[in-house]
Backbone as CSV, one residue per row, in Angstrom:
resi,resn,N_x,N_y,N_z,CA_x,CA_y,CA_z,C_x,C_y,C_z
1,UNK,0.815,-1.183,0.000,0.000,0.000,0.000,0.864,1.254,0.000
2,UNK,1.595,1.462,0.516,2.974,2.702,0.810,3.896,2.150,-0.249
3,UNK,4.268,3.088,-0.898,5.386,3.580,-1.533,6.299,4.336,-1.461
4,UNK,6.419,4.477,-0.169,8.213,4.987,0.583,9.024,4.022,1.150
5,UNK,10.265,4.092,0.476,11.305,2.993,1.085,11.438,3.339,2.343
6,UNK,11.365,4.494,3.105,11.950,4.930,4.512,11.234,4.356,5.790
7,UNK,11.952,4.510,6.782,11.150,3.282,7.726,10.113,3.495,7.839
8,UNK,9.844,4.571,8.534,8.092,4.884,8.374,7.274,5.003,7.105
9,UNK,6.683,4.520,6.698,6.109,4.800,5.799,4.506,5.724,5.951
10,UNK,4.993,6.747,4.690,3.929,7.930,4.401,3.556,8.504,3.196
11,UNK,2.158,8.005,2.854,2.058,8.109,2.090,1.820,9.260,0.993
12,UNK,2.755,9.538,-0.462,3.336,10.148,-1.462,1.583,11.167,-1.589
13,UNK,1.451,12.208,-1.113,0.633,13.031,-1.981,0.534,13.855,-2.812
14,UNK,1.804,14.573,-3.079,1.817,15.107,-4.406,1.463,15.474,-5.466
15,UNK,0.574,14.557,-6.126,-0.026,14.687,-7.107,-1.887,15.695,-6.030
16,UNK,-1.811,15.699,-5.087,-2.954,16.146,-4.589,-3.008,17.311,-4.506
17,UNK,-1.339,17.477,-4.003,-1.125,18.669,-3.585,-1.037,19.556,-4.892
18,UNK,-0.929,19.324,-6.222,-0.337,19.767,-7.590,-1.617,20.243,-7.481
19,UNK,-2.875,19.286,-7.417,-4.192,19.391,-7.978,-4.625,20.762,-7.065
20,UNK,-4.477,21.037,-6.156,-5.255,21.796,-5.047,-4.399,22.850,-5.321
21,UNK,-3.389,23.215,-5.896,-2.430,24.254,-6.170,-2.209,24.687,-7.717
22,UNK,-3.033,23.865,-8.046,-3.179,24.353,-10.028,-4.027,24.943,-10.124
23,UNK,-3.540,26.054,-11.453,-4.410,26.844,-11.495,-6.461,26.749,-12.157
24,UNK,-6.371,25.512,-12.045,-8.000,25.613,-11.803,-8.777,25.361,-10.912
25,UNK,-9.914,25.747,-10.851,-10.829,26.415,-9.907,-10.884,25.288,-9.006
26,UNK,-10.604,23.719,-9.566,-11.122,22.531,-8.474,-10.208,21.501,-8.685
27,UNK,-9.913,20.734,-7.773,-10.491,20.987,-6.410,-10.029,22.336,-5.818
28,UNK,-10.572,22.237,-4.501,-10.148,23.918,-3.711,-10.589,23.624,-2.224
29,UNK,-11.183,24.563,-1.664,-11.280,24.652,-0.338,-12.167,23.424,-0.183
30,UNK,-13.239,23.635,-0.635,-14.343,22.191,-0.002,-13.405,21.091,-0.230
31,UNK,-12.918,20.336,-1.157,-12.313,19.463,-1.222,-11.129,19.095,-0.202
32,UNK,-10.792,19.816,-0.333,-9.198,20.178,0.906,-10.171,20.096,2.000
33,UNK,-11.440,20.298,2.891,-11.816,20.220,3.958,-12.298,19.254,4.147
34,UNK,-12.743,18.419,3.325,-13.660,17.392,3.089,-12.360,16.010,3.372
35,UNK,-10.938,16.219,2.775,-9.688,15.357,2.774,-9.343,15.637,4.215
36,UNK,-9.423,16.641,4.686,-8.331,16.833,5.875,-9.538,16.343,6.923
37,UNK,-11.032,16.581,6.755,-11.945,15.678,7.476,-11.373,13.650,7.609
38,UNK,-11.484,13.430,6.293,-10.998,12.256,6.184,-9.909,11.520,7.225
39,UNK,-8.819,12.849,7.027,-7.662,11.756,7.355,-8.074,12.016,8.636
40,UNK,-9.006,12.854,9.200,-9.209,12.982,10.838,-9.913,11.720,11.048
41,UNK,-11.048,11.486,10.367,-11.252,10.125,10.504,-10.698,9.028,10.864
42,UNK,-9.564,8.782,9.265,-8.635,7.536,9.531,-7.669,7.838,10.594
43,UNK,-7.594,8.527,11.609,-6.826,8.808,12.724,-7.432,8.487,13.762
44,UNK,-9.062,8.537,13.578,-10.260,7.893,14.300,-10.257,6.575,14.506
45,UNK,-10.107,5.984,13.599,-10.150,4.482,13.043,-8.951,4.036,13.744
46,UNK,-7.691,4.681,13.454,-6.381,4.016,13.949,-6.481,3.803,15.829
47,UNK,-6.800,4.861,16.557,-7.415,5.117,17.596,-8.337,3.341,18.106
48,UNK,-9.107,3.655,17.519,-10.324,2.758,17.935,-10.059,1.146,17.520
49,UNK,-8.875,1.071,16.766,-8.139,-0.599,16.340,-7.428,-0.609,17.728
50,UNK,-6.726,0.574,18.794,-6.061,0.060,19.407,-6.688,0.117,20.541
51,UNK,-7.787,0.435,20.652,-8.360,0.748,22.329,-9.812,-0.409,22.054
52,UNK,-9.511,-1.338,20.719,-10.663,-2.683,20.427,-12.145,-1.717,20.315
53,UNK,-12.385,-0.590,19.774,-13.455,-0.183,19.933,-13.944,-0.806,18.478
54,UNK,-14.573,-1.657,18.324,-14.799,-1.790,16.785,-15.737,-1.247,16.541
55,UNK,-17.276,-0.718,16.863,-18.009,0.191,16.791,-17.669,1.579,15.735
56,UNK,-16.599,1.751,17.206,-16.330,3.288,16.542,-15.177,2.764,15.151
57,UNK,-14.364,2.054,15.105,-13.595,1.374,13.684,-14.768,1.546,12.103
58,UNK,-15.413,1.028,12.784,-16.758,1.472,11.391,-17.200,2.475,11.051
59,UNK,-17.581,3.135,12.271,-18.196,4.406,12.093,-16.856,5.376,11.949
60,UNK,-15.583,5.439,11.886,-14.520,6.528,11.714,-14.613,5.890,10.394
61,UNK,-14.649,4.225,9.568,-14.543,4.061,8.534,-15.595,4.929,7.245
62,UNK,-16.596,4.690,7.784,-17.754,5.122,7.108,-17.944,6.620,7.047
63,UNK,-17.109,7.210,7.884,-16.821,8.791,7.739,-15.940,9.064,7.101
64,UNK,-14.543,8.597,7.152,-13.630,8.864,5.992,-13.956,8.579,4.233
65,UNK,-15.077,7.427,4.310,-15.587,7.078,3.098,-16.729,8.341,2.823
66,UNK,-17.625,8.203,3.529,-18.381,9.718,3.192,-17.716,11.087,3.015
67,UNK,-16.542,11.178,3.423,-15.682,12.375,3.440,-14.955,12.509,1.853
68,UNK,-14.449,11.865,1.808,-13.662,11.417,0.329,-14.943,11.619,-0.678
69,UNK,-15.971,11.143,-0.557,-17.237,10.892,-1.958,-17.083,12.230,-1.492
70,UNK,-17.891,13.172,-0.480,-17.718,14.887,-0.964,-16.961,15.456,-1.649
71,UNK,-15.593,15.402,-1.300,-14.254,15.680,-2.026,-14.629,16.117,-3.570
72,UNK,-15.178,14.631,-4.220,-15.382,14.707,-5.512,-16.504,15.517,-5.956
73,UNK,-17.571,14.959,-4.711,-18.983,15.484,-4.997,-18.471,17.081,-5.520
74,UNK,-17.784,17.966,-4.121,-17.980,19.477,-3.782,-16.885,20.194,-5.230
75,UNK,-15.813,19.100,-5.112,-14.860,19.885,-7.136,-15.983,19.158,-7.908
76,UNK,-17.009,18.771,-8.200,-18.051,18.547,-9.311,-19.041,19.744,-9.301
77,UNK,-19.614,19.838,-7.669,-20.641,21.189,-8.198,-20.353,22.289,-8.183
78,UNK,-18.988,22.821,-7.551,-18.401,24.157,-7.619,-17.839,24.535,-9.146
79,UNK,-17.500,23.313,-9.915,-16.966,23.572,-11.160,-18.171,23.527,-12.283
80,UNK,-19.666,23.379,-11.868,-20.512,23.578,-12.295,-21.341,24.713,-11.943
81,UNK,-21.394,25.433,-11.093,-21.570,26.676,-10.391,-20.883,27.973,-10.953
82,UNK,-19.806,27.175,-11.064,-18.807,28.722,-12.102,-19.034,28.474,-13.654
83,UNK,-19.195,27.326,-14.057,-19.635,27.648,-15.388,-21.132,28.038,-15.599
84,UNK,-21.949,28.238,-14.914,-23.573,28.661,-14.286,-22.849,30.340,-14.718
85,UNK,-21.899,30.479,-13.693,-21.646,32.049,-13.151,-21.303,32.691,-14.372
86,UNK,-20.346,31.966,-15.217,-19.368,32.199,-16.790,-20.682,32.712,-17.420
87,UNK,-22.096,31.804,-18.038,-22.932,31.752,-18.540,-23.736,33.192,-18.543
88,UNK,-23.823,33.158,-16.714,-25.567,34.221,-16.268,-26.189,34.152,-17.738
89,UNK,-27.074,33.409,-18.062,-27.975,33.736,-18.892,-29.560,32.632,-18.537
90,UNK,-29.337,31.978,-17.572,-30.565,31.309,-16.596,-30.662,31.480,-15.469
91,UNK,-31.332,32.731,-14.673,-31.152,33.097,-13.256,-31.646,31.476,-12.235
92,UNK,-32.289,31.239,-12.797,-33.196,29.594,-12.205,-31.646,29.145,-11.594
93,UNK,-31.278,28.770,-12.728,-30.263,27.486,-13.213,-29.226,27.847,-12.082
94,UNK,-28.523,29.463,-12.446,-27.306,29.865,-11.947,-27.535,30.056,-10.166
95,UNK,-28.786,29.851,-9.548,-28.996,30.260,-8.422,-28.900,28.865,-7.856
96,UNK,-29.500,27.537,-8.699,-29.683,26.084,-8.132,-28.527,25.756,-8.076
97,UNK,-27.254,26.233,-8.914,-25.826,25.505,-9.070,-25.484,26.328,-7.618
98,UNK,-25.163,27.298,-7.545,-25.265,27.796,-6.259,-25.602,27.242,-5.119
99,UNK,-26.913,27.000,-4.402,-27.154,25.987,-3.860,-26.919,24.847,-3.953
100,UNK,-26.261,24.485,-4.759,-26.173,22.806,-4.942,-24.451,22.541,-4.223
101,UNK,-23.757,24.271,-5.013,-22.527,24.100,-4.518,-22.198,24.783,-2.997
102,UNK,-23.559,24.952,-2.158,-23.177,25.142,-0.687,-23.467,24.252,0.167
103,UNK,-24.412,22.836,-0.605,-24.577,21.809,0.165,-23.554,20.965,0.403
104,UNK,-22.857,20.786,-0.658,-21.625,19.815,-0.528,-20.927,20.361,1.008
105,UNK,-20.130,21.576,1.221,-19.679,21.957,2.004,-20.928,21.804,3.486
106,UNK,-21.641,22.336,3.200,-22.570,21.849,4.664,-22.626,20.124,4.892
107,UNK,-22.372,19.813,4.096,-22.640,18.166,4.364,-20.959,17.987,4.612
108,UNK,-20.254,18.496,4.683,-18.728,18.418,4.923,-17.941,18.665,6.168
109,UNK,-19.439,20.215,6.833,-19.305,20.350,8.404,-19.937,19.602,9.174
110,UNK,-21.277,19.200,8.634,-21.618,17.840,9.295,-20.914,16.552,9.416
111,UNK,-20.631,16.069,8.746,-19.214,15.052,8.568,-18.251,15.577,9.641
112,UNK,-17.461,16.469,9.183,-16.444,16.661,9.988,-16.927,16.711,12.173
113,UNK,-18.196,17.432,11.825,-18.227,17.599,12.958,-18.474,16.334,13.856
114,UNK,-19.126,15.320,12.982,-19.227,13.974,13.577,-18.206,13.172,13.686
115,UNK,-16.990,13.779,13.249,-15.474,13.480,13.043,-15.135,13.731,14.571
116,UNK,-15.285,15.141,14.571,-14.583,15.690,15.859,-15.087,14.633,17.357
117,UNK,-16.836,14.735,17.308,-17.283,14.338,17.988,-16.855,12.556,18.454
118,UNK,-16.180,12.519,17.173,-16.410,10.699,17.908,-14.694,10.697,18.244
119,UNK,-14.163,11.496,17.930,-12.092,11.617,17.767,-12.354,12.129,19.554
120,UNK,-13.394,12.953,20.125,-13.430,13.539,21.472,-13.881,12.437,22.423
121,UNK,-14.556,11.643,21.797,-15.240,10.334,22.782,-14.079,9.285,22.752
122,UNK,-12.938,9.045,21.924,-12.110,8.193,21.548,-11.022,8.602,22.858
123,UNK,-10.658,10.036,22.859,-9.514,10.838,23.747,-9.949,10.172,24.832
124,UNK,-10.829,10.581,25.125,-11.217,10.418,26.879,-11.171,8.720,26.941
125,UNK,-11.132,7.605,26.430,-10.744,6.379,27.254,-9.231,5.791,26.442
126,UNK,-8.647,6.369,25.754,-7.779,5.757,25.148,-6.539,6.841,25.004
127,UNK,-6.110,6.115,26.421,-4.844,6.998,27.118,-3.240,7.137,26.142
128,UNK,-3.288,5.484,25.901,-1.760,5.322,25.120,-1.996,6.413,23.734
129,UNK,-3.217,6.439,22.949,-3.362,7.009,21.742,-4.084,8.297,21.754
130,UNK,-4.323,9.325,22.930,-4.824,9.868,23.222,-4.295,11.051,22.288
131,UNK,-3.139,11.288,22.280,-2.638,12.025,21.120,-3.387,12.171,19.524
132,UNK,-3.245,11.029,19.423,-4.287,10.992,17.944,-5.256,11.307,18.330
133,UNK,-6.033,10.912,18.824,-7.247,11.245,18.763,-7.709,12.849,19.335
134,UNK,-6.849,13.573,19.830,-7.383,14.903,19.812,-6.621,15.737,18.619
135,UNK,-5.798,15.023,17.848,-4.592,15.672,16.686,-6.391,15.747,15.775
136,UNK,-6.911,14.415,15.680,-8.081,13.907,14.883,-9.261,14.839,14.867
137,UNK,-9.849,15.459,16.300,-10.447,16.192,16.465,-10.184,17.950,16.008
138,UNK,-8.753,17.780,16.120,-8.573,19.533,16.029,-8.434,19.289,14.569
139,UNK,-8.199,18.497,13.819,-8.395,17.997,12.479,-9.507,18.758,12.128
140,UNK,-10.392,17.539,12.537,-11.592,17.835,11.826,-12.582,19.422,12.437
141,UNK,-12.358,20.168,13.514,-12.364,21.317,13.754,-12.262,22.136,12.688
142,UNK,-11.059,22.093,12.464,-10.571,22.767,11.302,-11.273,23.231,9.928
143,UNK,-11.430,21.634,9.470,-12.323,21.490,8.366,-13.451,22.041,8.510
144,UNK,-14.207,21.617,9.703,-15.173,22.009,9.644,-15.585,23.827,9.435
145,UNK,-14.855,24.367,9.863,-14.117,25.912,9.489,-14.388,26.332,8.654
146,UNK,-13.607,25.397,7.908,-13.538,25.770,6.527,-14.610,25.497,6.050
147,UNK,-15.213,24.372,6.034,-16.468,24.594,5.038,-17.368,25.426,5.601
148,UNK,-17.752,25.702,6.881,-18.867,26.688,7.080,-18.226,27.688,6.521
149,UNK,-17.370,27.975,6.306,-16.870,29.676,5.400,-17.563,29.146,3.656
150,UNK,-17.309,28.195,3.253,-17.546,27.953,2.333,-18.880,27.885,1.823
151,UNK,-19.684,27.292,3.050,-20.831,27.691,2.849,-21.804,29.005,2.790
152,UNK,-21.140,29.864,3.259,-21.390,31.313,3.471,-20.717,31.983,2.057
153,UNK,-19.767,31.785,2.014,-19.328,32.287,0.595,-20.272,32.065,-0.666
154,UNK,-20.379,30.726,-0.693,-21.595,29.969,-1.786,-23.150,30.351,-1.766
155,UNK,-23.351,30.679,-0.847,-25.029,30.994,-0.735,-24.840,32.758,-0.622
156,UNK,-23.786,33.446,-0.605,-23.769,34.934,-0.792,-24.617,35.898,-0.107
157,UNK,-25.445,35.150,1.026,-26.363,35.390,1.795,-26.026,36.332,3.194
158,UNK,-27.575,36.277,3.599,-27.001,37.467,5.074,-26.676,35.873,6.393
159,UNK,-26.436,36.094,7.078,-25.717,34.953,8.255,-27.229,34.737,8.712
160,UNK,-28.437,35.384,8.205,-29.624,35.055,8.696,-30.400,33.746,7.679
161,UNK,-29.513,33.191,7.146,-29.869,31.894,6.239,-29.670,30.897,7.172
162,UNK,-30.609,29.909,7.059,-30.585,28.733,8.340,-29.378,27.764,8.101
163,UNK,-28.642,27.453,6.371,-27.638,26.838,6.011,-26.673,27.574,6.736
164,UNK,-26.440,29.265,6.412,-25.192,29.235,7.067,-25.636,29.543,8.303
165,UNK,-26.248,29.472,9.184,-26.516,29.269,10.591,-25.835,27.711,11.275
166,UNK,-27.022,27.074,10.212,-26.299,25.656,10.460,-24.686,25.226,10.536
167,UNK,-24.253,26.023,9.445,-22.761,25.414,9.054,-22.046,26.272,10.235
168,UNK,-22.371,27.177,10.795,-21.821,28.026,12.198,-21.754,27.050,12.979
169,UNK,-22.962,26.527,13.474,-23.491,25.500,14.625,-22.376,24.445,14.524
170,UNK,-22.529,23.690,13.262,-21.477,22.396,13.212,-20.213,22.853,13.341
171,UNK,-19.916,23.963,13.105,-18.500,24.514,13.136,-18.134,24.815,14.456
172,UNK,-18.943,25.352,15.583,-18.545,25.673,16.941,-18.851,24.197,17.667
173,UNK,-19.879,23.004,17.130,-19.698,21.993,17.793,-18.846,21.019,17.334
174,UNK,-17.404,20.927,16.229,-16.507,20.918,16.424,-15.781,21.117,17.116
175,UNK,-15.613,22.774,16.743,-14.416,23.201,17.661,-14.329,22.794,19.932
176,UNK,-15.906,22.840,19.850,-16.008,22.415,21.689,-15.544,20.806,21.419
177,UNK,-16.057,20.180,20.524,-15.335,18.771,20.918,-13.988,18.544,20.702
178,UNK,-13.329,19.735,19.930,-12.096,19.875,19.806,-10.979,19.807,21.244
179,UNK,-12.095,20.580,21.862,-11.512,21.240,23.359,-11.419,20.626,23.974
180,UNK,-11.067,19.140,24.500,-10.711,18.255,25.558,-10.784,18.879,26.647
């Protein structure tokens, strides 16, 4: 699975990093929040193999897997949103790509925040790995950050929209489960 000769092995991202640093529009922030959700996950998962929680092993699995499908989902409708924007010539159309491209990111602070939340329940009984699992949480904190900005950016709205209300909410109940 690793492709580094060096003792530890870590795995080569590069080509991710090219993608998120080239000059087109996607991937970008949602994606990058939606990945750095992920690996908070699989830091979840690593956590919960060593403290036998297999419960939570599934459920950090099934979040890093839901995290990753956004990834793609959120560079699919943002790069359909700007060609909406390129267009303006269907107010309908260019307003639904819009919305379509602030759900991805709200479904990204939800994720993440269920990241944080289960990386905060992991800390508190699993002393030897306790490290990860709050590295995991301030992880997914993070992300979650980011996409509630993202979601606010995308809907162009006043903070009196219940999405970006919402994406606030998941974003500060991150960051408290962040807070050990």
């Amino acid at each position: 699975m690793w492709d580094d000769p060096e003792p530890v092995d870590v795995l080569r991202i590069d080509p991710l990093l090219d993608a998120l640093a080239s000059d087109q529009p996607a991937p970008g922030g949602g994606s990058a929040a939606a990945l750095v959700g992920a690996m908070a996950a699989a830091l979840c998962a690593k956590v919960a193999q060593f403290s036998a929680e297999g419960g939570s092993v599934a459920q950090a699995a099934a979040l890093a897997r839901r995290l990753t499908a956004l990834a793609a989902e959120d560079a699919r409708l943002f790069t359909t949103a700007l060609s909406e924007l390129d267009r303006r010539d269907d107010d309908f159309k260019l307003g639904r790509a819009l919305e379509q491209a602030a759900d991805a990111p709200l479904r990204i602070a939800e994720a993440c925040a269920d990241v944080a939340a289960l990386a905060s329940a992991l800390a508190e009984g699993a002393s030897a790995h306790q490290a990860d699992a709050r590295s995991a949480a301030a992880l997914a904190a993070g992300a979650a950050r980011a996409a509630a900005v993202l979601v606010e950016v995308n809907l162009g709205v006043s903070d009196n929209d219940e999405r970006v209300q919402l994406a606030q909410r998941l974003s500060a109940q991150a960051d408290a489960a962040s807070r050990l």
